[in-house]
N, C-alpha and C positions, 0 to 999 in steps of 0.2 A: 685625262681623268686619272684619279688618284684610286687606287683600292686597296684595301685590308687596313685603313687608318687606324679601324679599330680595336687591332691587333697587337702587342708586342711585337715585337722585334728580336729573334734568336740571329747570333752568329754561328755561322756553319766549318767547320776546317777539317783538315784529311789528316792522320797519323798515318807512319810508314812503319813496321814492323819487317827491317831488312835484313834476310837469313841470309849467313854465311858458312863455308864447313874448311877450317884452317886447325891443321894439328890433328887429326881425329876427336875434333869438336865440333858442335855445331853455334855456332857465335849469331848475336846480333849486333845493328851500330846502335849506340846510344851516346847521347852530349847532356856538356852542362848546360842546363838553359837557362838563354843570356834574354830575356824579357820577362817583365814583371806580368803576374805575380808568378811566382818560384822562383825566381832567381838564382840561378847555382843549385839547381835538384837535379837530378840525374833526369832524363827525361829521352822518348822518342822525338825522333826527325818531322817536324809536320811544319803544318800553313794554311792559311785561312782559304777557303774557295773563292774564286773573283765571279763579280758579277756575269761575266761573259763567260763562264766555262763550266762545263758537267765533274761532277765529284771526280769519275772516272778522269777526264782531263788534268784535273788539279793533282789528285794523286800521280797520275804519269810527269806531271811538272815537277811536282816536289823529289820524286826520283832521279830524274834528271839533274838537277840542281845538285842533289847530295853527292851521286855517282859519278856522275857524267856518261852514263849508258843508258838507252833508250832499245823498247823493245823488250823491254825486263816480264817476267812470268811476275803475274801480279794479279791477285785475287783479293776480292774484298770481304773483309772478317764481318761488317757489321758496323751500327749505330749506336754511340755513344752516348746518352743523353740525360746523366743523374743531374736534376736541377743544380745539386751544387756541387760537380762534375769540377767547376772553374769558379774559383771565387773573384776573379774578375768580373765577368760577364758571362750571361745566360749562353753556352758553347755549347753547341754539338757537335763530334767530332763522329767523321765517319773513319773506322781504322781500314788498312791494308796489309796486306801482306806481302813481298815480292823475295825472289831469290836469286842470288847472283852468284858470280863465279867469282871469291876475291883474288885470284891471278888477275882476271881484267877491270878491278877497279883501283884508280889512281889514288896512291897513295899522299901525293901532295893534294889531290882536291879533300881527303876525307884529313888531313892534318886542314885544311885553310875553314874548316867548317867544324873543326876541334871535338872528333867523333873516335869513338875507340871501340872495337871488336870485345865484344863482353860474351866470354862462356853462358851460355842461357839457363846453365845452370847455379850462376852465381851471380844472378842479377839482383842487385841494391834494389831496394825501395824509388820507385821512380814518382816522377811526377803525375797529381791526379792518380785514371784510373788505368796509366797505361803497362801496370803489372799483368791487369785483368786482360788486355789485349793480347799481351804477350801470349800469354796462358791459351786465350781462347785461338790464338793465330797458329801457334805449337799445333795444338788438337785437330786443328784444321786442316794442316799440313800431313800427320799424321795418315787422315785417312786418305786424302790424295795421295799418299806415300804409296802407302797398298796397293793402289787399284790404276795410278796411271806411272810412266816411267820421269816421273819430275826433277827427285833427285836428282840426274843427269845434270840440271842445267846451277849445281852448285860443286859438278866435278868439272877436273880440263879436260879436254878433248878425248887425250889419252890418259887411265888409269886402270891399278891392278884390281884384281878382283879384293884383296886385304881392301884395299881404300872404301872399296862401292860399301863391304861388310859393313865398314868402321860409319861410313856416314847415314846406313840405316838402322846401326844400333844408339850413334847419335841421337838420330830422330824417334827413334822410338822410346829410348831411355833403359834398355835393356840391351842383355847380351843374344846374340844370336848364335845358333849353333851352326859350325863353319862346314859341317860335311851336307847340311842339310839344303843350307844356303846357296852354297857351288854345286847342286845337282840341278835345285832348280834354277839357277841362272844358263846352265848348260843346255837348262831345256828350250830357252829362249834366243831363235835367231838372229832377234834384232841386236844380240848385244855379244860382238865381234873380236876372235882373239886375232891379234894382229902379229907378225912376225918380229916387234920389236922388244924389247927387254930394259926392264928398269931395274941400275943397280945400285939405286944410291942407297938401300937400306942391307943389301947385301950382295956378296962376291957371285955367287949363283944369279941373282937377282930374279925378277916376276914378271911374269909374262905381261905385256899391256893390254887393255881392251877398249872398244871403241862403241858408241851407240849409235845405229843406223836408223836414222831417222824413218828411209824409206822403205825400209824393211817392216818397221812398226807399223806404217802405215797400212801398210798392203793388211798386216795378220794383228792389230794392235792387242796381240792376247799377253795380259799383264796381270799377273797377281803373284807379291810377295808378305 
């Protein structure tokens, strides 16, 4: 038996809004997009939902496809749905959000998918409404920022405390003030000076640090 005959027919798809922090920036991927309608507009990474799979599913596929990493910190922004959102067809798009570490993403898979690292602060006009995404995904992150330790999983392993600075002033859009910053990270066990030293920005060079997961665990007390 047949139901909702009586209905329209909406198409459903996922956007990926993927943060990266390269340079003391915080970047995302954007392409040209190669299907009608826009053709050639700057646009996010996304794809349609398959019949056999939950938004969440789709969205982890579509990351996978771009990246080639699985297991990505990936929160969803929200529902997209202005009637004429797509002047193709009636589209609802659900957007995402995920953050990666671009040390561990392949440079030849993001050149074979013709994607480029864009300062978030000098994002072009994209396609549809995925400026609006952008914006609300930023915001979103933003407050995650504060309250859980996430940025982590857009540093490497090992970084100075300059770096953790630069990539929460990234996200926030402001400067931080640098004695206030290294007192309260001093306050926090879970985030570990290790005995090694990085001197590629200078001859003295800076101390590395490390985040312990299980430490955070134990005591997850977090507010920056």
């Amino acid at each position: 038996m047949t139901y909702y005959n009586e209905h329209s027919k909406v198409w459903l798809s996922v956007d990926c809004i993927i943060f990266g922090f390269d340079e003391g920036k915080l970047k995302i991927l954007i392409g040209k997009r190669k299907m009608d309608p826009g053709r050639g507009e700057w646009s996010l990474y996304g794809g349609f939902v398959a019949g056999d799979e939950s938004v969440d599913a789709a969205a982890s596929r579509t990351l996978f496809e771009l990246t080639g990493l699985r297991n990505l910190y990936m929160r969803q922004v929200g529902a997209f749905g202005n009637v004429d959102r797509d002047p193709g067809e009636r589209v609802v798009s659900i957007a995402y959000y995920a953050l990666i570490n671009v040390n561990e993403y392949d440079e030849e898979l993001r050149k074979e998918h013709d994607q480029i690292w864009m300062d978030v602060n000098e994002i072009p006009q994209l396609y549809s409404d995925h400026n609006e995404m952008v914006k609300k995904a930023r915001k979103m992150m933003q407050q995650k920022l504060a309250h859980e330790p996430v940025g982590f999983r857009l540093l490497p392993s090992l970084f100075t405390l300059t770096q953790l600075q630069k990539l929460y002033e990234a996200v926030k859009g402001e400067v931080i003030d640098k004695r206030n910053f290294r007192k309260r990270i001093k306050e926090m066990d879970f985030i570990e000076k290790t005995e090694l030293i990085d001197k590629s920005s200078s001859k003295r060079g800076a101390s590395l640090y490390r985040f312990n997961k299980r430490i955070y665990n134990v005591d997850p007390n977090f507010k920056l």
